[in-house]
N, CA, C and O atoms as a printed pandas DataFrame, in Angstrom:
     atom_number atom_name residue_name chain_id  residue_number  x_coord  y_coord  z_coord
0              1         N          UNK        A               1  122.239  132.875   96.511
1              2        CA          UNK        A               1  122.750  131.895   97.460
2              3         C          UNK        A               1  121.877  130.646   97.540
3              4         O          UNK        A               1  122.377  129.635   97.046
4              5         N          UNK        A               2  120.550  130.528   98.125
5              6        CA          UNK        A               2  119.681  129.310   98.138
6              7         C          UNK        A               2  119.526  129.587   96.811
7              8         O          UNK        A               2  119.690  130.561   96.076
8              9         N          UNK        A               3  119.037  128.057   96.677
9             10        CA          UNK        A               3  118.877  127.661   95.097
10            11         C          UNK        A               3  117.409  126.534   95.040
11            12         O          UNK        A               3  116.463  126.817   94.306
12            13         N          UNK        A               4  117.405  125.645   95.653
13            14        CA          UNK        A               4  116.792  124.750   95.806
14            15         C          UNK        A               4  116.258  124.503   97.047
15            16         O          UNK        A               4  116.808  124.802   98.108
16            17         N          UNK        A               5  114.966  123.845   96.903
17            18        CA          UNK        A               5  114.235  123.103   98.817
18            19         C          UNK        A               5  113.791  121.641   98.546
19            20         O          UNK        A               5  112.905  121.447   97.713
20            21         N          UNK        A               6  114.356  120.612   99.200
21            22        CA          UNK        A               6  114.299  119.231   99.017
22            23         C          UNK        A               6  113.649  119.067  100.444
23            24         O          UNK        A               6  114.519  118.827  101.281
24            25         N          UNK        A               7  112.289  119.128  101.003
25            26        CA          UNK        A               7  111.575  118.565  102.061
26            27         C          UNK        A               7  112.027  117.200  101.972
27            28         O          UNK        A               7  112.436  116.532  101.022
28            29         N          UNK        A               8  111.805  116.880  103.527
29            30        CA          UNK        A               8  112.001  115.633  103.712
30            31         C          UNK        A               8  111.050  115.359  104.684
31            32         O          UNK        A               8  111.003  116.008  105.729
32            33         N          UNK        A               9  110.175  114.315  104.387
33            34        CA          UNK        A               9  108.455  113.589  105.020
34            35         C          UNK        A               9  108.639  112.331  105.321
35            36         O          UNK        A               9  108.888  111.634  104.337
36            37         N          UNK        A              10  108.612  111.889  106.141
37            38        CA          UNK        A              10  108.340  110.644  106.958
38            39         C          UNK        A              10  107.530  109.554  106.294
39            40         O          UNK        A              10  106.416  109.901  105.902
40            41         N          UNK        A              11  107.927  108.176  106.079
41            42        CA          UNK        A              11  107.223  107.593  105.610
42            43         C          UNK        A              11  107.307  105.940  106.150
43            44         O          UNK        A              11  108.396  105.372  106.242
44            45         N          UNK        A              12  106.178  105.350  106.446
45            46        CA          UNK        A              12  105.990  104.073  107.125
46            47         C          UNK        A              12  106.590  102.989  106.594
47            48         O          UNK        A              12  107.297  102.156  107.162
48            49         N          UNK        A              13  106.194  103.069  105.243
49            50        CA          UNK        A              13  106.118  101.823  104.082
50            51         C          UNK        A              13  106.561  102.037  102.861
51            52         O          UNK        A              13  105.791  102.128  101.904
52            53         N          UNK        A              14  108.150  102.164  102.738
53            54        CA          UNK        A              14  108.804  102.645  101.221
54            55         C          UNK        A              14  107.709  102.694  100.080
55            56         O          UNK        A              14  107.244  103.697   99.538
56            57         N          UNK        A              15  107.383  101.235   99.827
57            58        CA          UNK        A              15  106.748  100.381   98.792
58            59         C          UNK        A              15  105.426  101.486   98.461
59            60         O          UNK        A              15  105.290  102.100   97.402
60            61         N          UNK        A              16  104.461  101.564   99.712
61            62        CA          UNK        A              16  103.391  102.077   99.134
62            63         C          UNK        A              16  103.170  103.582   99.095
63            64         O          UNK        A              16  102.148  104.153   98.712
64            65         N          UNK        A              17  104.637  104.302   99.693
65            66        CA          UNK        A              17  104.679  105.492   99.224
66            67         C          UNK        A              17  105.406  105.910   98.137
67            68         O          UNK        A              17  105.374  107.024   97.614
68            69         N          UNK        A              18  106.194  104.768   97.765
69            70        CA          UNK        A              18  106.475  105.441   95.863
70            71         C          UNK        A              18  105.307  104.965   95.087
71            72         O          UNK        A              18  105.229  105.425   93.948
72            73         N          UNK        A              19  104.439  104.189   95.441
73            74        CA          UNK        A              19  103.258  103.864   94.796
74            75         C          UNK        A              19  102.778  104.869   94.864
75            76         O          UNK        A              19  102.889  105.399   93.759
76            77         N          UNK        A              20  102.282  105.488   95.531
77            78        CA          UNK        A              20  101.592  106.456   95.581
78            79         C          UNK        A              20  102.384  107.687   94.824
79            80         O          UNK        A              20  101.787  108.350   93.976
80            81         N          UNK        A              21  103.305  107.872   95.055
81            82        CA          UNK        A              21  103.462  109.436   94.300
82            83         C          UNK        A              21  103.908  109.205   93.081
83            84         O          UNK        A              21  103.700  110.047   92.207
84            85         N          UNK        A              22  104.763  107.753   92.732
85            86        CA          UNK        A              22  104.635  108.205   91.221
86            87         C          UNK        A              22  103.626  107.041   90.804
87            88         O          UNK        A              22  103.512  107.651   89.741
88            89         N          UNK        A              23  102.887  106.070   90.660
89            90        CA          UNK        A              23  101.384  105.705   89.948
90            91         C          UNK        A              23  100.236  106.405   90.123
91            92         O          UNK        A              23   99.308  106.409   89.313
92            93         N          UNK        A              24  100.271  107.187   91.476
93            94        CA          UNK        A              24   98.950  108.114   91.792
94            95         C          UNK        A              24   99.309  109.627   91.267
95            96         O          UNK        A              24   98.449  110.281   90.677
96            97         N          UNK        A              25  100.400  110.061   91.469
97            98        CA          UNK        A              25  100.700  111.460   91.380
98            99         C          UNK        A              25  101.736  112.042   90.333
99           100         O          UNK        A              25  101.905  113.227   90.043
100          101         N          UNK        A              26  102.361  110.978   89.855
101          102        CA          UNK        A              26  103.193  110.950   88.244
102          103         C          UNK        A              26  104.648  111.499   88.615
103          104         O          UNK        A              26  105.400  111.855   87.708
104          105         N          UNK        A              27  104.994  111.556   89.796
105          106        CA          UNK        A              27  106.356  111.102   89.910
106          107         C          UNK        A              27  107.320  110.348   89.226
107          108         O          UNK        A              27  106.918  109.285   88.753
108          109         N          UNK        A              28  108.706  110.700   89.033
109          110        CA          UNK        A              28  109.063  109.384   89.089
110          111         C          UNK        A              28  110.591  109.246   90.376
111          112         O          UNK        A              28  110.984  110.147   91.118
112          113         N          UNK        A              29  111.012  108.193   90.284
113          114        CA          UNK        A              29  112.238  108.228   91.401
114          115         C          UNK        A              29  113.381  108.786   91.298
115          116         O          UNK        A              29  114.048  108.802   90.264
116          117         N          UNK        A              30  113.598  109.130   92.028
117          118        CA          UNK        A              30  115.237  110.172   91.608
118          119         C          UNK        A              30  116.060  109.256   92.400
119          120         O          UNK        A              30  115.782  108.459   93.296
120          121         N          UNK        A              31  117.477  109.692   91.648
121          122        CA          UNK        A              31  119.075  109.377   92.005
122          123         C          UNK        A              31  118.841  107.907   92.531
123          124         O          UNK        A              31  118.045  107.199   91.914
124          125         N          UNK        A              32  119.479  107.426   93.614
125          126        CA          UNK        A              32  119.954  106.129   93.491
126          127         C          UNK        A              32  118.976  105.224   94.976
127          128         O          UNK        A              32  119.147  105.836   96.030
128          129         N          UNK        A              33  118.441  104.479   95.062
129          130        CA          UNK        A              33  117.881  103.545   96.026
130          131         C          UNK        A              33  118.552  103.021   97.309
131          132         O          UNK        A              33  119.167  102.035   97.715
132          133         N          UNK        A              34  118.111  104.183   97.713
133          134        CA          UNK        A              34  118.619  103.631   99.619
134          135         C          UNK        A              34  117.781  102.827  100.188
135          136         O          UNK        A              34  116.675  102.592   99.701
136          137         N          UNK        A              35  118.139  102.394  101.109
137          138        CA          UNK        A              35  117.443  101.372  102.551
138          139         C          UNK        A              35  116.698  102.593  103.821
139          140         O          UNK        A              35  117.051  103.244  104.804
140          141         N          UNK        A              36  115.525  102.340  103.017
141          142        CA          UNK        A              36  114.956  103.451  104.202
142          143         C          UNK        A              36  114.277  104.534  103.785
143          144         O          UNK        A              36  113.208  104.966  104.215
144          145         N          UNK        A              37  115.155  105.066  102.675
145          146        CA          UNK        A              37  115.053  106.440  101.521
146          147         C          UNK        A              37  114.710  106.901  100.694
147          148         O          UNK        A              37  115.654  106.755   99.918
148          149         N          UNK        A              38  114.131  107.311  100.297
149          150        CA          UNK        A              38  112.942  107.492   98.976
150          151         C          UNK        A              38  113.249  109.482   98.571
151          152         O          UNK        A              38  113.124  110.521   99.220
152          153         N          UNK        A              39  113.668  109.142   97.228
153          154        CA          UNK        A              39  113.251  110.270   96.720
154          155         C          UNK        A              39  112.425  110.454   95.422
155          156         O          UNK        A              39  112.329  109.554   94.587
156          157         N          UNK        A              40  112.007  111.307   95.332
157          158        CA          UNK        A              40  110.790  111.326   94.217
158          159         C          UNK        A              40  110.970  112.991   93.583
159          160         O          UNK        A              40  111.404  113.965   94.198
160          161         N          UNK        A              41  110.468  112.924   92.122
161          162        CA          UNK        A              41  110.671  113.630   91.477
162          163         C          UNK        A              41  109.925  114.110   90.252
163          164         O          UNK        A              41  109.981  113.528   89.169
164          165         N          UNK        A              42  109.135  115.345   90.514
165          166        CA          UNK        A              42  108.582  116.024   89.192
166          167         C          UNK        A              42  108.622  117.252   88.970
167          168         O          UNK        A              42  108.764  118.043   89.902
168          169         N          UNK        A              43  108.498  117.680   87.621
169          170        CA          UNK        A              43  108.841  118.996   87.107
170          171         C          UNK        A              43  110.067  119.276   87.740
171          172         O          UNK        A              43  111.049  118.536   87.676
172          173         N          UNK        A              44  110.016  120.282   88.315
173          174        CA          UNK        A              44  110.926  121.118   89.013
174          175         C          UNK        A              44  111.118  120.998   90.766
175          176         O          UNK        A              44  111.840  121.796   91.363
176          177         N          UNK        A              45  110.331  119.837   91.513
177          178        CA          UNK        A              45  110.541  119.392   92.614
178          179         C          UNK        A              45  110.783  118.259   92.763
179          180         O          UNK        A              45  110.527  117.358   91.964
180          181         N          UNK        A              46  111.477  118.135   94.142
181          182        CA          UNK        A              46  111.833  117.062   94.383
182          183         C          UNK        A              46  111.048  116.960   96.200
183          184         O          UNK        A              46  110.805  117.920   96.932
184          185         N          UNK        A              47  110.789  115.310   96.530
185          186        CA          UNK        A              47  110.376  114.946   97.911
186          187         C          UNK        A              47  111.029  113.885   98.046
187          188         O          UNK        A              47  111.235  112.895   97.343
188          189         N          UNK        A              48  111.573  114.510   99.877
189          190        CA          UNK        A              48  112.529  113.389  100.166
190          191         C          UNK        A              48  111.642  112.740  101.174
191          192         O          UNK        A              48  110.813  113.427  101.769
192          193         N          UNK        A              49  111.757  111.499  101.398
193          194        CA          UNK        A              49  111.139  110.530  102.982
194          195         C          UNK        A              49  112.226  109.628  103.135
195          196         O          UNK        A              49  112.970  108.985  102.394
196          197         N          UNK        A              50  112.021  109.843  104.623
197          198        CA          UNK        A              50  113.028  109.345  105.535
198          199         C          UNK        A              50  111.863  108.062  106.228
199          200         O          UNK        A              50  110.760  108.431  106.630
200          201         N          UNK        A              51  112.268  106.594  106.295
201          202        CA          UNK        A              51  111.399  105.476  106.719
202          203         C          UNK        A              51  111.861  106.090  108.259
203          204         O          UNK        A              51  112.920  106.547  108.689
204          205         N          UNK        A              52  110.425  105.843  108.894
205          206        CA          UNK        A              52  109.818  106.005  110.016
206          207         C          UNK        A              52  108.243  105.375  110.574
207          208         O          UNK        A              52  107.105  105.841  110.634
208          209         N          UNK        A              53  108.882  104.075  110.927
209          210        CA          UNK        A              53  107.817  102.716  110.885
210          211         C          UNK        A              53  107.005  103.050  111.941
211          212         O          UNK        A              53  105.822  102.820  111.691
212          213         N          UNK        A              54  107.285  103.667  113.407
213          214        CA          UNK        A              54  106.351  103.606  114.422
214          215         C          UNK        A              54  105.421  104.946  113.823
215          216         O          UNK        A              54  104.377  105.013  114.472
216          217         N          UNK        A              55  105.500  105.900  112.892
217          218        CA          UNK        A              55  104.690  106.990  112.883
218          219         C          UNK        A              55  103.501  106.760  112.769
219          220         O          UNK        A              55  103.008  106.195  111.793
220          221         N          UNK        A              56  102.800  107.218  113.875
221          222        CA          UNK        A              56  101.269  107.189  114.045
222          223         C          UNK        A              56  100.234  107.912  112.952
223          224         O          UNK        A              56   99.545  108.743  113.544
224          225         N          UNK        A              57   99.959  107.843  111.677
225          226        CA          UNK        A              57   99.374  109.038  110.884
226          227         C          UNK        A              57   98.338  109.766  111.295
227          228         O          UNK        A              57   97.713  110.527  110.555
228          229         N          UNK        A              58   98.054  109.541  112.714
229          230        CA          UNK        A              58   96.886  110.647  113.229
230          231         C          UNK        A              58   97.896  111.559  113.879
231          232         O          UNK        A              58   97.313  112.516  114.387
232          233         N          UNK        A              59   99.235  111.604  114.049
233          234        CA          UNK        A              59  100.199  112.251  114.731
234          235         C          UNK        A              59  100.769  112.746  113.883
235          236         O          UNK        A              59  101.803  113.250  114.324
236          237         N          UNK        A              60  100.616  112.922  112.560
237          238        CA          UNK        A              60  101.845  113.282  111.757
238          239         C          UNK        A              60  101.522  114.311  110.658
239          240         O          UNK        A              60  101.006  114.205  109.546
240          241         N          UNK        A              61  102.152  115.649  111.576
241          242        CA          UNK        A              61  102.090  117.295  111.371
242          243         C          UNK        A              61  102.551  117.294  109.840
243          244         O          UNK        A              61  102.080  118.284  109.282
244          245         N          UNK        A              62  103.432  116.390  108.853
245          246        CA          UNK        A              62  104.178  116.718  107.682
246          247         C          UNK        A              62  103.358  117.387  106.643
247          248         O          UNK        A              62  102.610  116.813  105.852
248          249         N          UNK        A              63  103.594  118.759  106.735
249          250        CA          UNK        A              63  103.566  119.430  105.368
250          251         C          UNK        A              63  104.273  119.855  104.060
251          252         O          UNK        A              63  105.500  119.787  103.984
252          253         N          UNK        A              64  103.459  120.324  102.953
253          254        CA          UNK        A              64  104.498  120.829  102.164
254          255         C          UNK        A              64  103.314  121.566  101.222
255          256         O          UNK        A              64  102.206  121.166  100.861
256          257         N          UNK        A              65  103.757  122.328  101.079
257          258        CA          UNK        A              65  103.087  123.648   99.862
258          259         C          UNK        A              65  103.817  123.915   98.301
259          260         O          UNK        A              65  104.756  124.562   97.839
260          261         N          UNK        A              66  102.903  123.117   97.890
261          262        CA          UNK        A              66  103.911  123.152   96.181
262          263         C          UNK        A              66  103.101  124.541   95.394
263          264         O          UNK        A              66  101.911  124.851   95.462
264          265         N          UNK        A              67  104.184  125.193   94.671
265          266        CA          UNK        A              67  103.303  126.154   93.821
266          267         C          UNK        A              67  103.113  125.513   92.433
267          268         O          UNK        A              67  104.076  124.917   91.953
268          269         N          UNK        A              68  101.795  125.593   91.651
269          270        CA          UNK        A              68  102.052  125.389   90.414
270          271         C          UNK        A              68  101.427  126.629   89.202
271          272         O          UNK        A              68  100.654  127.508   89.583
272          273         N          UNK        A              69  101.858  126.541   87.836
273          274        CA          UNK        A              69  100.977  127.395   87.227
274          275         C          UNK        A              69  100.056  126.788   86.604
275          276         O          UNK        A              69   99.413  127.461   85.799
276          277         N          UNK        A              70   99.740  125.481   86.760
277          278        CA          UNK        A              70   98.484  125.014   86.312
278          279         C          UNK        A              70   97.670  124.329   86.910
279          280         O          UNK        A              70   97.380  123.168   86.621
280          281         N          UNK        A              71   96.983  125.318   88.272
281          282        CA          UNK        A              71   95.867  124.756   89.391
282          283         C          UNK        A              71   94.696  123.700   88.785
283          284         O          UNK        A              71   94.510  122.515   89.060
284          285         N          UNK        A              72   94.142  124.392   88.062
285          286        CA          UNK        A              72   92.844  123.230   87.870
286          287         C          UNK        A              72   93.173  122.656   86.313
287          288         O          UNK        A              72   92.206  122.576   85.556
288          289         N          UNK        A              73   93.875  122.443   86.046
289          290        CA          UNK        A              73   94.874  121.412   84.618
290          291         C          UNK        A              73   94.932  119.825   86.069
291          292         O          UNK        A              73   94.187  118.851   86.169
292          293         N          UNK        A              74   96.396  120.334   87.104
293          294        CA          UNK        A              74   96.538  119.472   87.978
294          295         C          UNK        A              74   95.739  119.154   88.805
295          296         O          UNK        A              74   96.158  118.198   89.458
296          297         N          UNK        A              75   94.510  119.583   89.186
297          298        CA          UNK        A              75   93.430  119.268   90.366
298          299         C          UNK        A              75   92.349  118.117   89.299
299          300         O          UNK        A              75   91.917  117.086   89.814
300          301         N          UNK        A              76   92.040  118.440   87.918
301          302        CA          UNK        A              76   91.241  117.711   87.330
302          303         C          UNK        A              76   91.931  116.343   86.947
303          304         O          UNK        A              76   91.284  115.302   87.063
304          305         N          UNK        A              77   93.448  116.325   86.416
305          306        CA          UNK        A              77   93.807  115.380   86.178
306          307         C          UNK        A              77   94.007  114.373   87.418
307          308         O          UNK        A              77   93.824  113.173   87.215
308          309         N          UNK        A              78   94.424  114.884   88.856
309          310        CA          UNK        A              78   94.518  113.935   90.000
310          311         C          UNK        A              78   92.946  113.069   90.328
311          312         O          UNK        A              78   92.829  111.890   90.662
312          313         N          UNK        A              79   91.637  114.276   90.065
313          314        CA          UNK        A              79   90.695  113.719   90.272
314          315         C          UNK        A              79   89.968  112.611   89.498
315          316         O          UNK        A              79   89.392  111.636   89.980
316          317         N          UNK        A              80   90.148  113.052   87.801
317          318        CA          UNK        A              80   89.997  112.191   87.226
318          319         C          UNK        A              80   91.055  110.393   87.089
319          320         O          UNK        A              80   90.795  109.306   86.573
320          321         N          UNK        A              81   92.194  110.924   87.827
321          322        CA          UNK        A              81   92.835  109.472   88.296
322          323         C          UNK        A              81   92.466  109.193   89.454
323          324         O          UNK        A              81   93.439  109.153   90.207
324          325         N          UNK        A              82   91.354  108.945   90.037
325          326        CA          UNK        A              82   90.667  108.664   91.390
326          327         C          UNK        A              82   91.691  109.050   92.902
327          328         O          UNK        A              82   91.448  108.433   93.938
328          329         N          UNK        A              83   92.457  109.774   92.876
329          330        CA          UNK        A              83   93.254  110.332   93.588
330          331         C          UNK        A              83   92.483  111.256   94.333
331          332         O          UNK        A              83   91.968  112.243   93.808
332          333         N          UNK        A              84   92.338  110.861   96.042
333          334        CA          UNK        A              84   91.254  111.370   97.036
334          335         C          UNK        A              84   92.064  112.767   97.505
335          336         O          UNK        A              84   93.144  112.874   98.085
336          337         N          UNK        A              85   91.223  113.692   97.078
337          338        CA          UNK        A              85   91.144  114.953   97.530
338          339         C          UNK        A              85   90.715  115.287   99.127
339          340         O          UNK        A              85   89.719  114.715   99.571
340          341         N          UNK        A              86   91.347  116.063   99.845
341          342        CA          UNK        A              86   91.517  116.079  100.944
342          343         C          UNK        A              86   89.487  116.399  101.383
343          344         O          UNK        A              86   88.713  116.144  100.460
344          345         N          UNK        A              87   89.168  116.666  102.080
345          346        CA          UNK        A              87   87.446  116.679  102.214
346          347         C          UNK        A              87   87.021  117.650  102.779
347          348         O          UNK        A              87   85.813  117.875  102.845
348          349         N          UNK        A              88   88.498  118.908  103.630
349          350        CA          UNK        A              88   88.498  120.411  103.605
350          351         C          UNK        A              88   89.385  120.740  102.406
351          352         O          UNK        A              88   89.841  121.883  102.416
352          353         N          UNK        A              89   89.714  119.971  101.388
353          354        CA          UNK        A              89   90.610  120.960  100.605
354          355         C          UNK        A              89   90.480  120.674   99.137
355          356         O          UNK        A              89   91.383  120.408   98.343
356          357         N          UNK        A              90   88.988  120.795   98.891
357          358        CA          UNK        A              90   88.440  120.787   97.412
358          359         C          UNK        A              90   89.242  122.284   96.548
359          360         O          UNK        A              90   89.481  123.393   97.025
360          361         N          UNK        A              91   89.429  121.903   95.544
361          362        CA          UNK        A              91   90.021  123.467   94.711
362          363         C          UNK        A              91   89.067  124.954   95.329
363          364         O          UNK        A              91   87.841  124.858   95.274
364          365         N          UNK        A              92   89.396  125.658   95.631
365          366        CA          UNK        A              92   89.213  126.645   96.344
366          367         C          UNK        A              92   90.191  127.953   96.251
367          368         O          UNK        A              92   91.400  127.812   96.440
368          369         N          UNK        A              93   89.610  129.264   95.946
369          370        CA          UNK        A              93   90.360  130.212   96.429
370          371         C          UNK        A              93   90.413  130.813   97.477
371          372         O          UNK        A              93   89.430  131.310   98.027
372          373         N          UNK        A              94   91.766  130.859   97.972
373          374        CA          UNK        A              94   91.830  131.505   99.697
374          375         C          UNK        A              94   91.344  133.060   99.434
375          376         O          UNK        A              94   90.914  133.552   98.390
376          377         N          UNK        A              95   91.542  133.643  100.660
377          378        CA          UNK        A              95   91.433  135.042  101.112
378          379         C          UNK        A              95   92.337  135.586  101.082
379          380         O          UNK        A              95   92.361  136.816  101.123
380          381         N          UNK        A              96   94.152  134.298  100.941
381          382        CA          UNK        A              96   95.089  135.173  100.757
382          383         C          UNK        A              96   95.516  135.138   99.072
383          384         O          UNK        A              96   96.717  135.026   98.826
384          385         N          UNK        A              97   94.868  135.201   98.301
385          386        CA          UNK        A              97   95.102  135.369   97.207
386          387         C          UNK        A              97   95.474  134.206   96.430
387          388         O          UNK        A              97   96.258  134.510   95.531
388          389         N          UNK        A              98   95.189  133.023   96.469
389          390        CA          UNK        A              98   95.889  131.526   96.392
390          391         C          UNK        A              98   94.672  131.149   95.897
391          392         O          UNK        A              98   93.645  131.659   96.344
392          393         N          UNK        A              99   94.649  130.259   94.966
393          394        CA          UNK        A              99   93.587  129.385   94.336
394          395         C          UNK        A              99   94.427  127.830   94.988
395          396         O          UNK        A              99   95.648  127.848   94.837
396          397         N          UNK        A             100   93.947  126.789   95.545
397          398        CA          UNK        A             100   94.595  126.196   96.382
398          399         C          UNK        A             100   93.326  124.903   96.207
399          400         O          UNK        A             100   92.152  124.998   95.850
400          401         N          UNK        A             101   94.281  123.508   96.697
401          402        CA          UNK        A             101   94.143  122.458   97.310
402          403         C          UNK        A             101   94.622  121.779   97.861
403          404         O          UNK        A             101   95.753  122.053   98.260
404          405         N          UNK        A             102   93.954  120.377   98.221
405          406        CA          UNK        A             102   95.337  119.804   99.001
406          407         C          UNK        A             102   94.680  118.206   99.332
407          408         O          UNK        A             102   93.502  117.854   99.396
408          409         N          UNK        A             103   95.981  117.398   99.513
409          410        CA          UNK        A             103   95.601  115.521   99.581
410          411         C          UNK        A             103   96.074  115.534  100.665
411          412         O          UNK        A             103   96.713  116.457  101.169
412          413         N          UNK        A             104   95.738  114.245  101.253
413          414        CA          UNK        A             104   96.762  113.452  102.162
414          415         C          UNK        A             104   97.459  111.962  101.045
415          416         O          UNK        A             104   97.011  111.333  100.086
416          417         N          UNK        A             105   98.886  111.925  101.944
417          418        CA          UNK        A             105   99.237  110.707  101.357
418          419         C          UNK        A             105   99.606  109.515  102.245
419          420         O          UNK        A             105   99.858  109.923  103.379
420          421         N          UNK        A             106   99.730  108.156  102.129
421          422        CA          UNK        A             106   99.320  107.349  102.843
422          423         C          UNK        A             106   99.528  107.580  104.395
423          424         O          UNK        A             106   98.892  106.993  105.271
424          425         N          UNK        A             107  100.757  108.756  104.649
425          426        CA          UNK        A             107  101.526  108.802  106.032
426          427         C          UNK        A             107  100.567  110.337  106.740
427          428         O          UNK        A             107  100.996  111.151  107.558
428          429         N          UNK        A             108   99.200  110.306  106.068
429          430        CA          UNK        A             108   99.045  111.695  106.086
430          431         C          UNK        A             108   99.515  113.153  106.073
431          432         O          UNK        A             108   99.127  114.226  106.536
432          433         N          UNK        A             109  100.888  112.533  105.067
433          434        CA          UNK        A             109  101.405  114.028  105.231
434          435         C          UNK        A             109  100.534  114.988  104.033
435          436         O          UNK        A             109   99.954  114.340  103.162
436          437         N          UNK        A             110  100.458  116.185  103.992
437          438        CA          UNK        A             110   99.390  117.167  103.941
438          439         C          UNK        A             110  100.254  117.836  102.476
439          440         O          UNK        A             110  101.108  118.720  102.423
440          441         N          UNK        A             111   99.743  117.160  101.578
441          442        CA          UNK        A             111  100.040  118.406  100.203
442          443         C          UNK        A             111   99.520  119.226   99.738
443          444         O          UNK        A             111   98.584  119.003   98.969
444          445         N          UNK        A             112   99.912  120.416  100.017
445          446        CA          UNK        A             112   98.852  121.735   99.207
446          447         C          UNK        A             112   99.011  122.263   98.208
447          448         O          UNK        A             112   99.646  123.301   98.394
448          449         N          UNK        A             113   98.716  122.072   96.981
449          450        CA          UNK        A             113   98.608  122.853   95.909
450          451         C          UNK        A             113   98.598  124.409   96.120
451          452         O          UNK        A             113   98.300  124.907   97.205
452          453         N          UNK        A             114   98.934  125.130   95.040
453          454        CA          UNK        A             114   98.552  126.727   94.799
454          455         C          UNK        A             114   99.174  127.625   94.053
455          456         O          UNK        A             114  100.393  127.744   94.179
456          457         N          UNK        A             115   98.567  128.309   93.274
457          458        CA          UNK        A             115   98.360  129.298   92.645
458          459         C          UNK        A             115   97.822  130.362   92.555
459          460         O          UNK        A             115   96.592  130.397   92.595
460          461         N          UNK        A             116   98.646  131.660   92.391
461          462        CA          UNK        A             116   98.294  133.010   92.492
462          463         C          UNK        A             116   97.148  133.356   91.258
463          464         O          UNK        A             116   97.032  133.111   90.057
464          465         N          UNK        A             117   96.434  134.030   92.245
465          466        CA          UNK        A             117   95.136  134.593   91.161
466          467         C          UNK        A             117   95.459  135.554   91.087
467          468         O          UNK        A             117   94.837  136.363   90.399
């Protein structure tokens, strides 16, 4: 029955959040250019943002937990593209079995990497 999960994250400033995910994070844009709307697209996910100009980014809970199978392939290549790693969420394995990281992006919403060890 479910097939797919298309999050949708809040974002201030169209412009410098497709900058960011596809020149910083290798995105590229999906389907067609709305007023307001941003979707973005790699591998096998997709992120939606909905423009939301008053959002305060010290207020803004937006998460999302991507799985991948290549944790430190993708953690070295973001770092070596000067792409700021969160400053609690250096590559790390959890306690729940997750080899894991995680960024903020301009709206501070909270991306976590991870992979099963």
């Amino acid at each position: 029955m479910l097939t797919d999960i298309h999050p949708k994250l809040p974002m201030r400033n169209k412009t410098l959040t497709k900058a960011f995910y596809i020149d910083q994070l290798g995105f590229q844009q999906f389907g067609n250019d709305f007023e307001g709307y941003l979707m973005v697209q790699k591998d096998n996910i997709q992120i939606h943002f909905f423009e939301f100009k008053d959002l305060d980014p010290k207020e803004n809970y937006g998460q999302v937990y991507i799985r991948t199978n290549a944790i430190e392939q993708l953690y070295q290549w973001l770092v070596d593209r000067g792409v700021g790693i969160h400053p609690a969420g250096h590559l790390q394995i959890k306690p729940w079995g997750q080899k894991e990281f995680a960024l903020l992006d301009p709206d501070s919403n909270l991306l976590t990497f991870g992979q099963q060890v």
